[in-house]
C-alpha positions, 0 to 999 in steps of 0.5 A: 459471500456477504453481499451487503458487506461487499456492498458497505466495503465499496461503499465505505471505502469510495470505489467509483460506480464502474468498479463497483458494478464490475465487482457486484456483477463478478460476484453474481458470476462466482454465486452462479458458479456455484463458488460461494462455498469456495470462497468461504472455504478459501478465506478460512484457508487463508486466515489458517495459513498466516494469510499467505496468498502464494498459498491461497493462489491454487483457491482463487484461480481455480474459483476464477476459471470456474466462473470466467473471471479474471484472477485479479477480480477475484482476488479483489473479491476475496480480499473485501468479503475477508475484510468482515472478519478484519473488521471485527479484529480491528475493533477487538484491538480498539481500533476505531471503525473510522481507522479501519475503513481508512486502512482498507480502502487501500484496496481501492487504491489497488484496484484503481492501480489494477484498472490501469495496469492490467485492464480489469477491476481487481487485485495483483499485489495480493501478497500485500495484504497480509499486514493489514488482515493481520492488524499490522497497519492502520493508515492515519491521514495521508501515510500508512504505518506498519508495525513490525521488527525492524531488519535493517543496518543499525542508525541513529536519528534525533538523538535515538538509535535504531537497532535490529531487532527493535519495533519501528514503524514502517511507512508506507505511501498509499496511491491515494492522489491525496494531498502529499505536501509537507503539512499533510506529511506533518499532520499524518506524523502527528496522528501517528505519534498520538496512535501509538503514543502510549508505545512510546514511553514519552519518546518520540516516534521512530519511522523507517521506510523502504521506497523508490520515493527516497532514492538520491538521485531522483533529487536530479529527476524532479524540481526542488519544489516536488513534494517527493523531494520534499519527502526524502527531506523528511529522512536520514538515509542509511541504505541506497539499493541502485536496480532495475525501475522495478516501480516504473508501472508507478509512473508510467502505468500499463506503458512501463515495460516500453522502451524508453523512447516509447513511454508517455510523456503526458505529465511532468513526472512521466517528462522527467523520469523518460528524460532521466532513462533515456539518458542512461540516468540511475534508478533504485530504492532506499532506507530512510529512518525519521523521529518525530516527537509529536510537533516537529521532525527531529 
C-alpha cells in the first residue's frame, strides 16, 4: 500500500481533513493487520477480473474483519491505492494529469455520500467504478462523460440518428455541489466536443443520459427556475421508466427510507419531493439523448 499515494490522492482530488484522517488511520489499521499483501493481491485481482467488484466483494470483506474496519472504508482504500495504476493508464492514453485527478475525485464525491448515508468515511457504490479504471470516462468541467455502446431505442436529435449499437456518450451527473446552471452545463458540452473532437468526423457530439434528473414529472415537483428542470431541456426524451424513488437517498440522505411523513424537510428540494410523495405523486428515470455541435445544443 502506497501511502504517499493515498496521501496525493486526498490530497489531489479535495477530501476534507476528517475524512482524510479517518482514511490514514484505517490504512495504518490494515498495515497492523498484516493486510497490505492482501491488499496488493486483492487490486491485481480486480484488474484481472474486468474490475468487477461483486467479484472482489470476498477480498475486501475479509481485509475489513480482519483489521476491524467498515467494508465501505476499505473499499474507499481500495479503490485510491488502485488508482496509481489508473493513473498511469490514463496518461498512457494521452489523457491529461489534470483530467485524471477531476475524474477521480468523483471518489470524493463518494465518499462524502458515504458519511451521510452510512455514517463512515468510505465507499457503497463500489460497482461504479469499473468505468473509470477502465478508462471509460473522464469528468470535463461540470459533467462526466462515459464512452460506451449505445443499448437504448433508436432516436434522432439535431438532425443525427442514434442507433443501437453506435458509440455515444453517456453522461453523467457527479454529486460535486458544483455550479449546475445552464452556462456551467454549455461550457462542460464544449469541453467535451473538443475531448472527443477528433471522434467526431466534423459532426457534433451525441450524449445520452439515463437519470431520475430528467423524468417529466419532476417538472410539476420543482420551480420552473430550477437548473434540474433547465437540465431536462437540455434532452430529447425517448424513454420514461415510472418506479419505485430508488434515488430518494439523493435527496433525502440517511432519511430516505422513512415514511414520507417523517422525511426532512430542510431545503426546498427535500419541501418539495415530500410534498410530491405524500400526495402519492409518481416517480421514475428517464432517457434522454442531446447534440451539441461545440457552440450551441442542437
Amino acid at each position: 500500500m502506497n501511502k504517499d499515494f493515498l496521501q496525493l490522492f486526498m490530497e489531489k482530488t479535495g477530501f476534507p481533513q476528517e475524512a482524510k484522517d479517518a482514511l490514514t488511520q484505517a490504512a495504518d489499521q490494515l498495515s497492523k493487520a498484516g493486510q497490505e499483501e492482501a491488499m496488493a493481491g486483492a487490486i491485481a485481482f480486480y484488474y484481472e477480473n474486468d474490475f468487477s467488484a461483486q467479484t472482489t466483494q470476498p477480498l475486501i470483506e475479509e481485509m475489513a474483519q480482519a483489521a476491524g474496519l467498515s467494508p465501505y472504508t476499505v473499499w474507499a482504500l481500495f479503490l485510491i491505492f488502485a488508482a496509481e495504476t489508473a493513473r498511469r493508464d490514463y496518461l498512457d492514453r494521452g489523457i491529461s494529469e489534470e483530467i485524471f485527478w477531476a475524474t477521480f475525485t468523483d471518489v470524493r464525491y463518494k465518499a462524502l455520500e458515504c458519511k451521510a448515508n452510512k455514517g463512515v468515511w468510505g465507499n457503497f457504490v463500489a460497482f461504479w467504478y469499473h468505468i473509470f479504471f477502465s478508462c471509460d470516462i473522464v469528468k470535463l468541467g461540470r459533467l462526466e462523460y462515459e464512452t460506451r455502446v449505445y443499448d437504448g431505442p433508436a432516436g434522432t436529435v439535431g438532425g443525427r440518428a442514434l442507433n443501437p449499437g453506435d458509440k455515444v456518450r453517456c453522461i453523467h451527473i457527479p454529486s460535486s455541489g458544483e455550479d449546475f446552471s445552464k452556462k456551467a452545463r454549455l461550457a462542460s458540452y464544449k469541453l467535451a466536443y473538443d475531448f472527443f473532437k477528433d471522434e467526431l468526423d466534423g459532426g457534433p457530439l451525441i450524449c445520452a443520459c439515463h437519470s431520475w434528473l430528467l423524468y417529466p414529472e419532476y417538472k410539476n415537483v420543482l420551480p420552473a427556475s430550477s437548473n434540474i428542470v433547465s437540465f431536462m431541456g437540455d434532452f430529447t426524451i425517448l424513454e420514461t421508466e415510472d418506479a419505485g424513488f430508488d434515488d430518494a437517498w439523493r435527496v433525502f440522505g440517511a432519511d430516505a427510507d422513512k415514511p414520507a411523513d417523517q422525511l426532512p424537510e430542510d431545503t426546498s428540494m427535500r419541501r418539495a419531493f415530500k410534498k410530491h410523495l405524500m400526495a402519492g405523486g409518481k416517480t421514475g428515470a428517464a432517457l434522454g439523448i442531446l447534440a451539441f455541435d461545440g457552440e450551441k445544443l442542437l
